[in-house]
Every structure is written in structure tokens, then in C-alpha cells.
C-alpha positions in Angstrom: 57.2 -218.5 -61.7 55.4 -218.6 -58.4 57.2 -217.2 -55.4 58.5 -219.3 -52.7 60.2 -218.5 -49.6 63.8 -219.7 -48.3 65.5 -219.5 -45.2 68.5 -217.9 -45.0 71.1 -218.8 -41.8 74.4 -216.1 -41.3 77.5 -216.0 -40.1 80.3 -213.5 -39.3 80.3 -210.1 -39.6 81.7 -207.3 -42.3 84.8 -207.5 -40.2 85.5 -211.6 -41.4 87.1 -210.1 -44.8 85.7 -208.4 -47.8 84.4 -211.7 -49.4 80.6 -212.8 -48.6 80.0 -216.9 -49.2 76.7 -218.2 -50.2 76.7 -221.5 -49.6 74.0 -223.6 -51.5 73.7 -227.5 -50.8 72.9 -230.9 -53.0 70.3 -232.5 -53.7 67.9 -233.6 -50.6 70.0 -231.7 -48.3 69.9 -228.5 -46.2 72.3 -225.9 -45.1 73.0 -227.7 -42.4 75.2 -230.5 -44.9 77.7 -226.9 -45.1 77.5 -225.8 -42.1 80.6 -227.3 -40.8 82.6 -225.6 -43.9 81.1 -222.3 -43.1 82.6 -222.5 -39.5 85.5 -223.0 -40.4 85.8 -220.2 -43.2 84.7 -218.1 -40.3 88.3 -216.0 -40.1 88.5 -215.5 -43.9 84.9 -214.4 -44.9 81.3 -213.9 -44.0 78.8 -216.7 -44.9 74.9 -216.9 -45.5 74.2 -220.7 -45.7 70.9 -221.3 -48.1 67.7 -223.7 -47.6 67.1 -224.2 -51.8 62.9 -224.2 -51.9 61.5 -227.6 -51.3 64.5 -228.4 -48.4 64.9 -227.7 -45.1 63.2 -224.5 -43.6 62.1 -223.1 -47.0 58.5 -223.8 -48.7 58.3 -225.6 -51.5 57.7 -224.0 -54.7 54.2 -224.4 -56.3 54.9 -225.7 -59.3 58.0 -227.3 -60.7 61.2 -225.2 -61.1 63.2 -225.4 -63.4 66.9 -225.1 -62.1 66.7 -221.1 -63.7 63.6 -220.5 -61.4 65.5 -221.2 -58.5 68.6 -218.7 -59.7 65.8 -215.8 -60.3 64.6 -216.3 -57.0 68.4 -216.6 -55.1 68.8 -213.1 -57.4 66.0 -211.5 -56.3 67.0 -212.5 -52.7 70.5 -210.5 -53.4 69.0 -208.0 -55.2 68.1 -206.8 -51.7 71.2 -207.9 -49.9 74.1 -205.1 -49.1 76.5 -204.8 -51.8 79.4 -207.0 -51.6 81.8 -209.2 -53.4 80.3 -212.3 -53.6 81.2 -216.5 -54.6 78.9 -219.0 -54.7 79.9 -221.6 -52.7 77.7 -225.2 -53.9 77.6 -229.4 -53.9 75.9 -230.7 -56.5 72.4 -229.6 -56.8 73.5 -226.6 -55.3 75.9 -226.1 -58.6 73.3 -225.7 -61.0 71.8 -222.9 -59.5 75.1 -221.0 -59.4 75.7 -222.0 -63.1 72.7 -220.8 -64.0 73.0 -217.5 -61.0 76.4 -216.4 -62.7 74.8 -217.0 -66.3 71.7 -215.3 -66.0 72.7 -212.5 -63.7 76.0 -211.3 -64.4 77.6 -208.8 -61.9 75.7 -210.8 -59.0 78.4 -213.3 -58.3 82.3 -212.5 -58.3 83.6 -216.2 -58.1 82.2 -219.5 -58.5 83.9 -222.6 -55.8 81.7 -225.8 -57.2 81.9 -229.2 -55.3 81.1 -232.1 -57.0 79.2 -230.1 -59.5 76.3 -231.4 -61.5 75.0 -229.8 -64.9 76.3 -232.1 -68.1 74.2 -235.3 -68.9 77.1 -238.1 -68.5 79.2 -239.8 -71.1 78.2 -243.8 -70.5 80.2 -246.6 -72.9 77.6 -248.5 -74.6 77.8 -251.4 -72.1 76.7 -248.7 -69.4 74.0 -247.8 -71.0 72.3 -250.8 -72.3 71.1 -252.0 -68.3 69.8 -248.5 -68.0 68.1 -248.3 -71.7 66.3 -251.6 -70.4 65.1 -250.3 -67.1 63.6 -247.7 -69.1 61.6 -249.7 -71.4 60.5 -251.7 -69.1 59.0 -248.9 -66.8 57.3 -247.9 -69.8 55.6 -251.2 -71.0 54.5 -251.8 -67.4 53.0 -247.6 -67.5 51.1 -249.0 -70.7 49.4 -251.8 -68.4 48.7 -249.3 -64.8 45.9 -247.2 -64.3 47.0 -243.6 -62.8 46.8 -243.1 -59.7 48.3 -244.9 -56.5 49.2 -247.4 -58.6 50.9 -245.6 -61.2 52.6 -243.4 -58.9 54.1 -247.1 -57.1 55.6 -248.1 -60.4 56.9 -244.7 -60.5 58.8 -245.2 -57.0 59.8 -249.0 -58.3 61.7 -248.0 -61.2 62.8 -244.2 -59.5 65.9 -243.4 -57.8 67.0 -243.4 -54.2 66.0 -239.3 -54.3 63.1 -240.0 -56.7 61.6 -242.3 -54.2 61.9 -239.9 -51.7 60.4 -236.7 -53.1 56.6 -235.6 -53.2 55.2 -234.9 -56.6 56.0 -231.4 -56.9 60.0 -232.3 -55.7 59.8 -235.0 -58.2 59.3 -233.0 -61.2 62.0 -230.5 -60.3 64.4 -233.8 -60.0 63.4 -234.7 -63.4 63.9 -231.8 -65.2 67.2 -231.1 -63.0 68.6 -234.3 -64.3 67.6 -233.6 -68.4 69.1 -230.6 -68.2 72.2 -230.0 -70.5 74.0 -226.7 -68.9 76.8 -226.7 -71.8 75.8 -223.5 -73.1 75.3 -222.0 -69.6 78.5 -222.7 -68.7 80.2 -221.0 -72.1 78.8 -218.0 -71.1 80.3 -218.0 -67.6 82.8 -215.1 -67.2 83.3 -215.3 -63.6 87.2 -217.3 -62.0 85.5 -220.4 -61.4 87.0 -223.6 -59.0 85.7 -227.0 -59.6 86.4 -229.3 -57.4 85.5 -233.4 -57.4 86.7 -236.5 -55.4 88.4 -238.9 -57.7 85.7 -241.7 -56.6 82.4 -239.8 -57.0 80.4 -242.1 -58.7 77.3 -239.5 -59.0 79.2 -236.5 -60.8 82.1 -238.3 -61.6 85.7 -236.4 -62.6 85.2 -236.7 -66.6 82.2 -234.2 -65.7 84.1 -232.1 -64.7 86.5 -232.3 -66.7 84.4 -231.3 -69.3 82.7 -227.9 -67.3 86.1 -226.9 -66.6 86.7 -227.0 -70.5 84.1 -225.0 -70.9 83.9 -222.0 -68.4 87.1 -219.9 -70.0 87.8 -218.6 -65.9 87.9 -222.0 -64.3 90.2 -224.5 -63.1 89.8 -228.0 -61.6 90.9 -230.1 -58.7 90.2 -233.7 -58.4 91.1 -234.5 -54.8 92.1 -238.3 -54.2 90.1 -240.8 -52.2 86.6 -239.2 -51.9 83.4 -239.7 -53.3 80.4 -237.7 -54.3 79.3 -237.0 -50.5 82.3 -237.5 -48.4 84.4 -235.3 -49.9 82.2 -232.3 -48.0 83.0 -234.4 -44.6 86.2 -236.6 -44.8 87.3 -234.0 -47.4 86.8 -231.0 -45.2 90.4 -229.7 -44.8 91.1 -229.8 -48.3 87.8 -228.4 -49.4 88.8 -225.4 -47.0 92.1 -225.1 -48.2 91.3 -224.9 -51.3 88.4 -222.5 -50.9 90.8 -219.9 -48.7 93.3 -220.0 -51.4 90.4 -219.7 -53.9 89.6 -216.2 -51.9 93.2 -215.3 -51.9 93.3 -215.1 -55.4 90.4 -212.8 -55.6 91.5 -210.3 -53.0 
């Protein structure tokens, strides 16, 4: 794994409680998208906010991470950071990487608090899966037929997500092997208290998702909070996600 780089933004001092919160964000986004939940955990603990490699402020990496490259490289960051006790505070995207932090480096991390977390391919019906099975073959009849290059990379952004569409090459492979990724055995190794929490409307990481982590991770428990979806639960969901989270602490002190 090639180094890269990341920007790191702080917050509070020792004197904000005996907790430190890394806060890691979702897919496409930067710090910035927790910011406002930092703030206002600013009484109960100390917080270093995180731009992942490839977002924000940080370079991106120079080949294509796997979601365990970018948990070496957050533990090599702590690995130089004062000791503390320590949750990882993520959305999405930024789940993974603590899945894969708390598996892969035990003793770095003392709690998990996971919004909207991604990690588990999802359970479709058969009738879900049919539409997508077609979209499939159909980008790879019409590969057969396009030479590579900027025309191949066009059919690529036709048939691609919203976030596929929008990444460069190297951003694109690191989606693609983000999404294949089955974390099932990660998370049975987790031995951390874990909280997983997910609007009841995210379409992206839905409930049964999590539902199905929380079964996994022996330490963890699950909230599904009413009315939110994948993204607004960080933002119309902001008092609850900061209740939740300084209980969460509460429990660890």
C-alpha cells in the first residue's frame, strides 16, 4: 500500500472529558458533512474530524484501496496520536473503515457509534433484482461492442451510479471494491460495545442491514430512528444522533 496523506481538523481540549471522537464521513463527503455533530459533542468529548484519502483536503491514494488500506493508514495515524480512549464515530463509507479499524487493530478503538453503516451486500427479493441483473447484462454486451478508451470509459458513466459518475478512475475502483465487499466475518470478530444507528427510510443502507451487523457484532446494539433517510438523518436527525451518541459515552465512562 502506497502512502497517502489526510487532513485531520480538532476540536476541544483534554479538559472536554476523557473520551476522544474520530469522526470519519460517507461516501463523497468530507469532514465538513460532521462537523455540525462534532460541535455539538463539544461539552462531553474531544473530537478530530477526518478527510478519508481521495475527499476533501487529503490526497488521493495511488492506487485503489481496499477499505483495509484505508484502516492501516487511520492506525498508523493513531499510532502516533496521545493515548486515549477512543470511538469511532462514522456515516456510511466512513463505517467500513471502523469495521475494518476495530477488526484489524484491536486495542485502537474503545467503542464503535456507526450511522447508517455500510459493509453487508443487501438482501434483494427476486423482483428487485431482476431490473438490476438486466442493467448489468446490458452494460456488458454494449462493453463487447466499445473500444477502450473515452468511449469505454462513457458507457462506464452511462450504466454507473450517481457516485460512480462522479469519481476519477482511481476513486472509481475503490467504489467498486467498497461495494463487493462482504464485511460478515469482520464484523464477528468485533469485540468492541458497538451502537448502530439507521433511519427507518434509508433507502441506501436500509434497516434489515443493520439488522443483520447488529446480529453479528456480540457488543452491539441498534437503533432505528423514525422518519429519516440515509443522509438526513446526520442533519434533520441531529438531536437524536447526539443523544444517542452522549448516552453512548455515558455508558463507557
Amino acid at each position: 500500500m502506497t502512502p497517502a496523506k489526510f487532513s485531520v481538523f480538532r476540536l476541544g481540549d483534554s479538559a472536554a472529558g476523557p473520551v476522544a471522537l474520530i469522526w470519519a464521513h460517507g461516501w463523497g463527503h468530507t469532514h465538513k458533512n460532521m462537523l455540525p455533530l462534532a460541535q455539538a459533542m463539544g461539552r462531553s468529548a474531544r473530537s478530530t474530524l477526518i478527510d478519508l484519502p481521495g475527499f476533501g483536503a487529503s490526497s488521493l491514494p495511488a492506487e485503489p484501496w481496499s477499505t483495509a488500506d484505508y484502516a492501516d493508514a487511520v492506525a498508523e495515524w493513531l499510532g502516533g496520536e496521545p493515548p486515549a480512549r477512543r470511538v469511532w464515530v462514522a456515516h456510511s463509507f466512513g463505517c467500513r473503515v471502523g469495521l475494518q479499524l476495530a477488526a484489524r487493530h484491536p486495542g485502537m478503538l474503545d467503542g464503535l457509534f456507526l450511522i447508517a453503516a455500510a459493509g453487508l451486500p443487501p438482501q434483494r427479493t427476486l423482483w428487485a433484482r431482476a431490473p438490476l441483473a438486466a442493467r448489468r447484462w446490458a452494460f456488458r454486451l454494449a462493453r463487447l461492442v466499445t473500444p477502450k478508451g473515452p468511449a469505454r470509459d462513457r458507457l462506464r458513466s452511462r450504466f454507473g451510479s450517481a457516485d460512480y459518475r462522479a469519481a476519477g478512475p482511481v476513486l472509481r475502483s475503490i467504489l467498486v471494491k467498497a461495494v463487493r465487499e462482504d464485511l460478515s466475518e469482520v464484523a464477528r470478530t468485533i469485540r468492541v460495545p458497538a451502537v448502530l444507528v439507521v433511519g427507518d427510510r434509508d433507502r441506501d443502507t436500509p434497516p434489515e442491514l443493520a439488522m443483520r451487523l447488529n446480529r453479528l457484532m456480540p457488543q452491539s446494539r441498534l437503533v432505528v430512528l423514525r422518519g429519516f433517510d440515509h443522509l438526513d438523518v446526520l442533519t434533520e436527525g441531529h438531536h437524536q444522533i447526539v443523544q444517542r451518541l452522549s448516552e453512548f459515552l455515558e455508558q463507557l465512562a
